[in-house]
C-alpha positions in Angstrom: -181.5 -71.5 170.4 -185.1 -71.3 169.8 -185.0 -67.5 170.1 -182.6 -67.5 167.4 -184.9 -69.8 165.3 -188.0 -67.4 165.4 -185.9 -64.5 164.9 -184.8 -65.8 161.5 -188.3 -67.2 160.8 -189.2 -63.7 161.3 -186.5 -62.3 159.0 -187.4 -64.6 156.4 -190.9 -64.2 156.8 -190.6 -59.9 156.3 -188.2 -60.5 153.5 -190.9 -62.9 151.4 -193.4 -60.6 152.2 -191.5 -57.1 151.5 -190.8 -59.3 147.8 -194.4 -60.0 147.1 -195.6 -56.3 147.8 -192.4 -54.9 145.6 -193.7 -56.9 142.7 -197.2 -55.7 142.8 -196.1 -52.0 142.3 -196.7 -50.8 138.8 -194.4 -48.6 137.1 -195.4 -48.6 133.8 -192.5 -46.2 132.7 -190.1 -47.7 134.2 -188.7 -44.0 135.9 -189.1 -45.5 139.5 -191.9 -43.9 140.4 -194.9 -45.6 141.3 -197.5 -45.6 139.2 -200.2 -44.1 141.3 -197.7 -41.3 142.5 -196.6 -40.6 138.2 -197.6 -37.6 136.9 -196.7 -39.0 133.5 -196.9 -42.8 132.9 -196.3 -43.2 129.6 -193.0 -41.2 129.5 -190.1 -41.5 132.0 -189.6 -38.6 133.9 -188.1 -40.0 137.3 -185.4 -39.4 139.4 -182.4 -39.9 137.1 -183.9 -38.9 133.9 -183.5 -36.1 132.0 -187.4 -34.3 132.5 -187.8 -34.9 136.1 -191.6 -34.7 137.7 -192.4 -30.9 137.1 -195.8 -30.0 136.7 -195.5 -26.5 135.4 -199.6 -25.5 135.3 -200.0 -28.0 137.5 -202.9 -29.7 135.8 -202.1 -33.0 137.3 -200.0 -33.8 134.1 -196.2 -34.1 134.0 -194.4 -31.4 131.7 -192.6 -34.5 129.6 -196.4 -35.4 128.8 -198.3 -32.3 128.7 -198.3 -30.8 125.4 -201.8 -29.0 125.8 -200.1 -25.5 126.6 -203.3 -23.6 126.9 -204.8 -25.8 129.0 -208.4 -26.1 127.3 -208.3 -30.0 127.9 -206.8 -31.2 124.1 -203.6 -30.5 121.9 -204.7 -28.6 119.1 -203.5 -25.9 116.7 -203.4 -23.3 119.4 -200.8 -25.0 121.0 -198.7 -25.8 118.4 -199.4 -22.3 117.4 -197.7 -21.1 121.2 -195.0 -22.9 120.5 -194.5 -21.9 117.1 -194.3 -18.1 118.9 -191.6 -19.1 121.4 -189.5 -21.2 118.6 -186.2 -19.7 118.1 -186.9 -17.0 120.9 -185.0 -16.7 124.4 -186.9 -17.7 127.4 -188.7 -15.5 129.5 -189.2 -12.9 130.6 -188.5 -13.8 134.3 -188.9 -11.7 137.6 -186.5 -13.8 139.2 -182.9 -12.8 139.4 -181.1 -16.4 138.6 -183.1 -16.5 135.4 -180.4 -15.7 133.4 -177.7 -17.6 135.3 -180.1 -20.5 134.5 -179.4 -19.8 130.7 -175.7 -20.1 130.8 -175.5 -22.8 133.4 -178.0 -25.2 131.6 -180.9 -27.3 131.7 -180.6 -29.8 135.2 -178.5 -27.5 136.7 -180.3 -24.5 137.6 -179.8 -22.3 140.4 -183.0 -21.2 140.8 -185.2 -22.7 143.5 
């Protein structure tokens, strides 16, 4: 009997602690991803969401926040300007073979790796 009486003391104990340490993990987004693991913490871009965690010039910034295209530290004309180039235009060009399967299949459900 007393076994069984630490072993739920135990149990309790883990679960109360497990809850104070789940509280204390920001996630300022809300896109289940910690915080200090975000790559974007102003703009949801978890698992489940529609711009997942891709880092494209990995700069350390998330694609869904990264506007700054040329990558000179600030979002200025010249970016706008790259986009302005690409508006309207198909992607590319790619090396990669699935590139234009990725086209026709759509956005989150690309085969390419």
């Amino acid at each position: 009997m007393d076994f069984k009486l630490i072993l739920l003391t135990g149990f309790i104990a883990c679960g109360l602690a497990m809850t104070a340490n789940a509280g204390s993990i920001a996630d300022t987004d809300s896109d289940l991803i910690p915080d200090v693991f975000d790559n974007c913490l102003d703009e949801a871009n978890g698992p489940g969401e529609t711009s997942p965690q891709n880092d494209t010039d990995q700069d350390g910034f998330g694609n869904a926040c990264d506007a700054d295209f040329n990558n000179n530290g600030v979002v200025d004309p010249a970016d706008f300007a790259a986009v302005v180039a690409g508006f309207n235009q198909a992607p590319g060009p790619s090396g990669l073979g699935c590139a234009d399967a990725t086209i026709m299949v759509g956005m989150g459900d690309a085969p390419c790796p």
